[in-house]
C-alpha positions in Angstrom: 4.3 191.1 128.9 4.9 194.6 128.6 3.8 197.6 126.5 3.8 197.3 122.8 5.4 193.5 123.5 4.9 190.4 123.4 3.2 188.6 125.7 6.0 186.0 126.9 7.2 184.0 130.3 10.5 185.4 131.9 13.5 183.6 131.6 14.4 181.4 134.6 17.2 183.1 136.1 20.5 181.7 134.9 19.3 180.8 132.0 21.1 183.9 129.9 18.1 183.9 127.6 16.0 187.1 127.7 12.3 186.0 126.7 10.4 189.2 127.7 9.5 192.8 127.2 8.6 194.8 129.9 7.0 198.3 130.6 8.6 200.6 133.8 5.4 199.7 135.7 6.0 196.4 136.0 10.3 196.2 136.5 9.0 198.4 138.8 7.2 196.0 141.6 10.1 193.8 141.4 11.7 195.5 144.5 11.4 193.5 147.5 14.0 191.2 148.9 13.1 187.9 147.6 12.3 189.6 144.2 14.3 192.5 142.7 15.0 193.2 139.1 16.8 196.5 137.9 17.3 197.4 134.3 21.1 198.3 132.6 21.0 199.7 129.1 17.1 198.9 128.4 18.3 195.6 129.9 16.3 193.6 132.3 17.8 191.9 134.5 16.5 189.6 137.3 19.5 189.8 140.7 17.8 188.2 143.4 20.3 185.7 144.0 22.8 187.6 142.2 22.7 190.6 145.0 24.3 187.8 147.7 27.1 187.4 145.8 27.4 191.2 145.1 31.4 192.1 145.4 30.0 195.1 146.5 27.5 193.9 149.0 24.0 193.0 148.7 22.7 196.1 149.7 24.0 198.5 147.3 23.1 196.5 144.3 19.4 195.9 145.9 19.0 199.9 146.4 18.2 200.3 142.7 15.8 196.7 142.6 13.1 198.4 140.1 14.9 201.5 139.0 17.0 202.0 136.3 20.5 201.3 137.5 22.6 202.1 134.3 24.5 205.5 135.5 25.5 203.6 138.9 26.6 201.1 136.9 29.1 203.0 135.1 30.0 205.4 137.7 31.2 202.0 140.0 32.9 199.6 137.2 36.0 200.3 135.7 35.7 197.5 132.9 31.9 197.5 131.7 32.8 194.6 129.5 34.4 192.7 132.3 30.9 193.0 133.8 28.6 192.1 131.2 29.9 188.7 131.2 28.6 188.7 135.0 24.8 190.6 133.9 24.3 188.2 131.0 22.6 185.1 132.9 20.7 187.4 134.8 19.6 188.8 131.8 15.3 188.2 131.5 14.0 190.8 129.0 14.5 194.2 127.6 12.4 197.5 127.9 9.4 197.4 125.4 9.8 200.1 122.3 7.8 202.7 123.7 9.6 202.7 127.0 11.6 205.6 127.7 14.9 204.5 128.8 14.8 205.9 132.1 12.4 205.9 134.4 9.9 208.3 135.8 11.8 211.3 137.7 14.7 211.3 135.7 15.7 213.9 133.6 16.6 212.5 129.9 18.4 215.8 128.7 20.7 215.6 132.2 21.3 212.0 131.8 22.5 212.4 128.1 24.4 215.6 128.8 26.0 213.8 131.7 26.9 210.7 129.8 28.5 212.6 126.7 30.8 214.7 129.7 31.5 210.8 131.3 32.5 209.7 127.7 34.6 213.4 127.1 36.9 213.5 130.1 37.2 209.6 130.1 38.7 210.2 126.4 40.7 213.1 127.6 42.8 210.8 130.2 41.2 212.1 133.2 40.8 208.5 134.5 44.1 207.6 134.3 46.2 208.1 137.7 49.8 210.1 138.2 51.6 207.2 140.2 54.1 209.5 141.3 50.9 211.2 143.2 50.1 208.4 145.5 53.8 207.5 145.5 54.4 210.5 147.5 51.6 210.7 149.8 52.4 207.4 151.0 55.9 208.1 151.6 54.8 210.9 153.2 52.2 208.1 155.5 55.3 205.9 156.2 57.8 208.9 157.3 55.4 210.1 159.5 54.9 206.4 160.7 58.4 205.7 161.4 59.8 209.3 162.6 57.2 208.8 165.8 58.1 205.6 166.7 61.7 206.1 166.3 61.1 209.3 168.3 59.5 207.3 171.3 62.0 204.8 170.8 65.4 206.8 171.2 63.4 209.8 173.4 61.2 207.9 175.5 57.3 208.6 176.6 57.6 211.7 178.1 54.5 214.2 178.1 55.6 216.0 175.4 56.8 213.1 173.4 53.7 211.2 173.5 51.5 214.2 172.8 54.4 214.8 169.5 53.8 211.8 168.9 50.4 211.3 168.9 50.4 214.0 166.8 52.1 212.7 163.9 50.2 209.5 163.9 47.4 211.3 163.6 48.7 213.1 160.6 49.7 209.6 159.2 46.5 208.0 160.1 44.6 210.6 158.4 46.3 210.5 155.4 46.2 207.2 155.5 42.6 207.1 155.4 42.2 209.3 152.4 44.9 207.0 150.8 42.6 204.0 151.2 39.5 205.4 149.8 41.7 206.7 146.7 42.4 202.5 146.1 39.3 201.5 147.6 37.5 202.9 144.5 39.8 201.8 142.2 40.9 205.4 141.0 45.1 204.2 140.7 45.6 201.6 139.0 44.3 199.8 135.9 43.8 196.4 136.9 40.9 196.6 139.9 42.7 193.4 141.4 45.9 195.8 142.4 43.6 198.6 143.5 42.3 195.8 145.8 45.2 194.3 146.7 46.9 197.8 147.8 43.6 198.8 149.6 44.1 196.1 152.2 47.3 196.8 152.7 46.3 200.4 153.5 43.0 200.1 155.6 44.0 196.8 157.4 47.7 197.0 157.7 48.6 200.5 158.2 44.8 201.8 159.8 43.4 197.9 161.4 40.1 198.0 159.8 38.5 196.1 157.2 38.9 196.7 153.6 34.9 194.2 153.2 33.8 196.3 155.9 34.5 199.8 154.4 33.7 199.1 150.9 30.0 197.7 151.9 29.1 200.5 153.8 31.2 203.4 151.8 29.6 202.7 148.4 26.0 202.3 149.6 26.4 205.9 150.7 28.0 206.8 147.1 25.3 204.4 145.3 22.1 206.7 147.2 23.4 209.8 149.3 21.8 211.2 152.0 18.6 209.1 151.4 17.0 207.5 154.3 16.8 203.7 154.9 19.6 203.3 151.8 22.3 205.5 152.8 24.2 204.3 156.2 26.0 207.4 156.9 22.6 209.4 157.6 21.6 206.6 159.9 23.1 208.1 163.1 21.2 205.6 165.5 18.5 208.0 166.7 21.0 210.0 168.3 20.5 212.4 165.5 17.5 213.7 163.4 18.8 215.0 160.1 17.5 217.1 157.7 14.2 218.6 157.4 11.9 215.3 157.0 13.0 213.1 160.3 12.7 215.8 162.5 9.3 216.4 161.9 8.5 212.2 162.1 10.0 212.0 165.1 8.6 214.6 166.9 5.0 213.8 165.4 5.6 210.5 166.8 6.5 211.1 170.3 10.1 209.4 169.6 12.9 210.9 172.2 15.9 209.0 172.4 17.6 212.0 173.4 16.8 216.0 173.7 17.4 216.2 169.6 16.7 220.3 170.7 19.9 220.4 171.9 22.0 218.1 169.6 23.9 220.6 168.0 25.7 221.0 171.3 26.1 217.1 172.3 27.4 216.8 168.8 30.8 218.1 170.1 30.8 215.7 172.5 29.4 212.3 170.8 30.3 212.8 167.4 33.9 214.1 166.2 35.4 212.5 169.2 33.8 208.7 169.1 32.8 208.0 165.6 35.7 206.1 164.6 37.3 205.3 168.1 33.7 203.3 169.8 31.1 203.4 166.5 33.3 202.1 163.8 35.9 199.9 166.1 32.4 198.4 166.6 31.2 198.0 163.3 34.4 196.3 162.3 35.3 194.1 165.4 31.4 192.9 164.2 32.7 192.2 160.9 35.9 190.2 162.5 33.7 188.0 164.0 30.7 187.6 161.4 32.8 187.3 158.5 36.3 186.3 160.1 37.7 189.1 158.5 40.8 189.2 160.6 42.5 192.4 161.0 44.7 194.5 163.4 42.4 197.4 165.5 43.2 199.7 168.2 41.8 202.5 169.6 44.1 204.7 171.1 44.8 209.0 171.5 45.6 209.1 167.5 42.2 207.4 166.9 40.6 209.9 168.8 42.0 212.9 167.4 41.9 211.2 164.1 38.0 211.3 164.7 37.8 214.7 164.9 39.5 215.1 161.3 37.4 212.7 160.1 34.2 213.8 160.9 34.3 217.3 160.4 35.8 216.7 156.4 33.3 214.6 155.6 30.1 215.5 157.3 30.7 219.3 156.3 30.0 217.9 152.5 26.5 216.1 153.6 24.9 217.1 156.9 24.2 220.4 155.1 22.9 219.8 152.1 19.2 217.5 151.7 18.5 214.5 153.6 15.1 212.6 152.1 13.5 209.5 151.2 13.9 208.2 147.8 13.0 210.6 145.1 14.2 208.7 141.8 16.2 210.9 140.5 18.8 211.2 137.6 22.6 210.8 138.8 23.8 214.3 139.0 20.8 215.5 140.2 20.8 212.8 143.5 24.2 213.5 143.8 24.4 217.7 143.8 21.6 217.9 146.3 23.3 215.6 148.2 27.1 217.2 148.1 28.9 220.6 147.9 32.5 221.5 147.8 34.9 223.2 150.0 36.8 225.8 148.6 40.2 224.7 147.0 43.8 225.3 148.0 47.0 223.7 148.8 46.4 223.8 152.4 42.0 222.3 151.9 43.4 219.2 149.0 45.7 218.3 151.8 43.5 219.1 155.1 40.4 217.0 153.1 42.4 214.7 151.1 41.1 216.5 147.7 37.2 215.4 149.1 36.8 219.2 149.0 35.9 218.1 145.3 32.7 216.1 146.8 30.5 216.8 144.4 33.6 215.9 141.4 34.0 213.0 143.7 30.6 211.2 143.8 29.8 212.0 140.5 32.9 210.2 138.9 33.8 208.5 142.3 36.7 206.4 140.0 38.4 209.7 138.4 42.1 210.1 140.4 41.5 213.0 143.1 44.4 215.2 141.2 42.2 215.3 138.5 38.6 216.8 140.1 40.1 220.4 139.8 40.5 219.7 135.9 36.6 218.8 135.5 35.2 221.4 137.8 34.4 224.2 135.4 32.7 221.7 132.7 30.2 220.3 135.6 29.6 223.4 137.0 29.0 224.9 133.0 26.4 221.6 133.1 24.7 222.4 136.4 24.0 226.3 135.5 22.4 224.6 131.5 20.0 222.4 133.6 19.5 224.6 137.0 20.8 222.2 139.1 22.5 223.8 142.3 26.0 224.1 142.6 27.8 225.1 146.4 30.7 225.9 147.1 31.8 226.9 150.5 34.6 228.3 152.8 36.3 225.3 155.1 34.9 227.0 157.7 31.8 227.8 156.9 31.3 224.0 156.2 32.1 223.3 159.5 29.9 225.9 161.3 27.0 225.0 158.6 27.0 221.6 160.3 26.3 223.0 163.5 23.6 225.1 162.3 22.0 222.4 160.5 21.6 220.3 163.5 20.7 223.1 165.4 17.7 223.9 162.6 16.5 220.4 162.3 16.7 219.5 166.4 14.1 222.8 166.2 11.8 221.3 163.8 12.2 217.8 166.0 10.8 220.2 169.5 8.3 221.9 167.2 6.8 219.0 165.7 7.5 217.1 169.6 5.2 219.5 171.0 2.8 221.1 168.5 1.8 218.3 166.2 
């Protein structure tokens, strides 16, 4: 099977013998759920059953079932050789000879470009984490912690105590999260076990959520950003239309959930203030329950402030930029249409928790956040080579392009609604 190879069966899953050759047309219709092969390195491999036992979750291994997964596969795993030993009884052929070793969208000259930078600041130390950094910014967490409830505790709950108070665990909590998501991708320590261990400790013992819960959904949205149907942070539950493709299907199909026209105005009131204090205490009191992974959660004043920090850092990075189906695309590519940055300063690494570095972020989502600064000029030097788009924005025009954006595509949504 396969051009230019021999014409052999596939080996039974399992089996660690590869028996096959195969050409990108037919990897390729091996992408449905009860079938799905992706290829690592010219590799074939067949992870049908494999994607259930995913440490990531099934879904963000199945999002690349027929493509070429080989730069998500490096950007996620800190140990490749760790890995392989995982890949190798899935293994059930290799690319034929006159394959190209990516597949059709993907631009060879970025993807070798992008690997010799990966391979460059990888050798430079950029990887490796300062742990006096994230020694600091927790202490800075647990002060915060223990000054407000020592403060209730000695002072009482008086107006102005509470609302101090409130105010400091929100500080915390923030912080907090932007601690977790430095372990949950495994950027500070060596071994990925302690990165794990430390992450729970984090999101479940200082925040109440669910370590499972977060790294299912967060790295499917690393994995295929802002694409429909793969990326769950652009599925807002028909309560938004995003971008400049949804808009238009929804209108042309007479779909109304709500007066999308106006949702760059309900967005203050739906979105900053009940994402994580109603969407996400959902999500992970469902996960409690499904997967009885027990943890501590409680929404309370700091969650709903917290919210608002939330949502504003991290949809100012996304909303923005292009929301589409699947395009195929090379790694840097996907992931610079899909991000920009926030200008930097002391006051924007704090404020964001360094993810005013998005785009350094999701294309080397295991590099230690003190380091994005370090590898800024070489991607931008990279981008300007191959015309890819680089943006970089004020804090606050990141906010108020979110606004506009929803304003722009609720517009299309009426147009298409009425005209079409």
């Amino acid at each position: 099977m396969g051009g230019g190879g021999q014409q052999t069966e596939p080996a039974e899953p399992g089996s660690g013998k590869a028996s096959g050759v195969y050409t990108w047309e037919e990897v390729q219709k091996h992408c449905s759920r009860k079938d799905q092969w992706l290829v690592v390195n010219r590799k074939v491999y067949n992870i049908t059953q494999w994607a259930k036992r995913h440490p990531g979750g099934s879904r963000i291994i199945s999002h690349y079932a027929g493509e070429d997964a080989t730069e998500a596969f490096s950007a996620f795993h800190p140990d490749l050789k760790f890995v392989q030993k995982f890949l190798k009884p899935l293994l059930v052929g290799e690319l034929a000879v006159t394959e190209p070793s990516q597949d059709e969208g993907k631009n060879a000259a970025i993807i070798k470009d992008f690997e010799s930078l990966r391979a460059q600041v990888e050798k430079e130390g950029l990887f490796k984490a300062k742990p006096l950094f994230f020694c600091l910014h927790l202490g800075h967490i647990l002060l915060l912690e223990a000054l407000a409830w020592l403060m209730v505790t000695y002072w009482g709950t008086s107006w102005t105590m509470t609302l101090l108070c409130a105010l400091m665990l929100t500080i915390s909590q923030s912080q907090a999260g932007w601690l977790q998501h430095d372990f949950g991708h495994l950027s500070v320590f060596k071994k990925s076990r302690w990165n794990h261990l430390v992450h729970k400790f984090v999101i479940g013992h200082l925040k109440g959520a669910s370590a499972n819960w977060w790294n299912h959904r967060h790295f499917q949205h690393h994995a295929k950003p802002n694409i429909m149907k793969k990326d769950p942070d652009v599925n807002m539950l028909a309560v938004f239309v995003l971008g400049k493709t949804q808009p238009v299907e929804y209108g042309i199909k007479k779909i109304k959930h709500m007066p999308y026209n106006h949702q760059h105005k309900y967005f203050f009131l739906v979105g900053p203030p009940l994402l994580i204090p109603i969407y996400f205490h959902m999500q992970i009191m469902n996960t409690m329950i499904t997967r009885r992974d027990w943890v501590v959660s409680f929404p309370d004043t700091a969650r709903f402030l917290e919210s608002h920090w939330f949502v504003w850092v991290t949809q100012m990075n996304h909303i923005p930029m292009e929301i589409e189906y699947e395009k195929n695309q090379d790694w840097l590519t996907m992931q610079l249409q899909a991000t920009c940055n926030i200008e930097q300063s002391l006051f924007n690494d704090w404020f964001s928790g360094h993810l005013n570095f998005q785009i350094e972020h999701h294309l080397f989502p295991m590099m230690p956040r003190h380091n994005y600064h370090l590898v800024v000029p070489r991607v931008r030097a990279m981008c300007e080579k191959h015309g890819v788009p680089y943006e970089i924005k004020s804090l606050w025009r990141g906010m108020a392009d979110v606004v506009s954006s929803l304003k722009t595509s609720g517009e299309l949504w009426l147009d298409a609604y009425l005209h079409k």
